[in-house]
C-alpha positions as MATLAB code, in Angstrom:
seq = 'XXXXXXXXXXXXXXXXXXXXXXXXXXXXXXXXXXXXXXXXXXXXXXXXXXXXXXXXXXXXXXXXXXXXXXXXXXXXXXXXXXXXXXXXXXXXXXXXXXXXXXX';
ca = [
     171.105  122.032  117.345;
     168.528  122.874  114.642;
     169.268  120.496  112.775;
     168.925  117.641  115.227;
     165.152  119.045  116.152;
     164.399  119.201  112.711;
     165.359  115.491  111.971;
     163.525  114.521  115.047;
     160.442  116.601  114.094;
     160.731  114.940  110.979;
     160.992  111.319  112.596;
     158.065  112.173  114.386;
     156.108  113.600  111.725;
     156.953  109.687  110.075;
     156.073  107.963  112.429;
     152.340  109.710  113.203;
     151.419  109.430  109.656;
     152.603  105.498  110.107;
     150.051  105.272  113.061;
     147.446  107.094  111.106;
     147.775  104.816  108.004;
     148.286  101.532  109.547;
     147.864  101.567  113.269;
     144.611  100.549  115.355;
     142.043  103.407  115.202;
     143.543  104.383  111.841;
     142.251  105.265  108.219;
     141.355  101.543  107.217;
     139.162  100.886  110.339;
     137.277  104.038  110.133;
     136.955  102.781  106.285;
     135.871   99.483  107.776;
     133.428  100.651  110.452;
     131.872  102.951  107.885;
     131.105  100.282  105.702;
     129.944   97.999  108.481;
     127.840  101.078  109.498;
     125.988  101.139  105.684;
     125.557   97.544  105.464;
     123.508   97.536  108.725;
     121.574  100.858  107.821;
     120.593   98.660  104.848;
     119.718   95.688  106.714;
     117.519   97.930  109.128;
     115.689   99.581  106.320;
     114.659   96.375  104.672;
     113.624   94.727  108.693;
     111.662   98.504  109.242;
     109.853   98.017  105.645;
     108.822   94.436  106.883;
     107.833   95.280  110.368;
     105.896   97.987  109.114;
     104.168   95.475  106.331;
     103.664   92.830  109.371;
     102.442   95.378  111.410;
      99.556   97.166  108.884;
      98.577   93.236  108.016;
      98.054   92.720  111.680;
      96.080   95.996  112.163;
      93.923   94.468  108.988;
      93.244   91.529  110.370;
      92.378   92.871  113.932;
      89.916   96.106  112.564;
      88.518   93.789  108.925;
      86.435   91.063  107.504;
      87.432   91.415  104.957;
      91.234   91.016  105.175;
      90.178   87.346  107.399;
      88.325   86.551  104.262;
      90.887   86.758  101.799;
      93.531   85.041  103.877;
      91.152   82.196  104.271;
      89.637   81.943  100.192;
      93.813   82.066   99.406;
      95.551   80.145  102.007;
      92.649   77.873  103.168;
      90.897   77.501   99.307;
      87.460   78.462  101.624;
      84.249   78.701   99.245;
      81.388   80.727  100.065;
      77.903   78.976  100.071;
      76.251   78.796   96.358;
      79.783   79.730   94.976;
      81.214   77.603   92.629;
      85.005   76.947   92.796;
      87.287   76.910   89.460;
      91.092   75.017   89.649;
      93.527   75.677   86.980;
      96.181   73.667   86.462;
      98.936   74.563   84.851;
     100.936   71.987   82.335;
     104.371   71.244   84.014;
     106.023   71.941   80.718;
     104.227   74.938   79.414;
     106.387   74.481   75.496;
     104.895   70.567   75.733;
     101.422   70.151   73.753;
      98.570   68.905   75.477;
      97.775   65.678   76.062;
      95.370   63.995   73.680;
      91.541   63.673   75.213;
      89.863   60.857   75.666;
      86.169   60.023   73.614;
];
């Protein structure tokens, strides 16, 4: 009689660690969901350190001039009156020489 409830102990002692290893709920998707879990933490981070970026060039460009200025002399190439306003170009092949100039 021992014997057979130590066999089935045994069987069932098997088969839980089965269900533990491989079964639904088990050590791989907890290993999975974890993983999933630090891939989104990530992904927030990087979308909190944006929002917050977004939000302090909003609060610039609602309280500042200045901020309205500088988008507009960068993105808009705005002059101010009596300013004079410098292009550079650069070569497309900055290792080619220049090009000869004309007399």
């Amino acid at each position: 009689m021992l014997r057979y409830a130590a066999l089935i102990l045994l069987a069932l002692l098997i088969a839980l660690q089965i269900k533990l290893w491989t079964g639904a709920g088990g050590v791989r998707d907890v290993e999975s969901l974890r993983q999933t879990v630090s891939e989104t933490r990530k992904a927030n981070e990087a979308l909190k350190a944006r929002n917050d970026a977004l939000q302090a060039e909003v609060r610039d460009l609602k309280e500042g001039r200045d901020a309205i200025e500088e988008r507009a002399r960068s993105e808009l190439g705005l002059v101010k009156p009596g300013e004079t306003f410098y292009q550079v170009v650069e070569p497309a092949n900055p290792g080619a020489p220049p090009p000869p100039q004309q007399k």
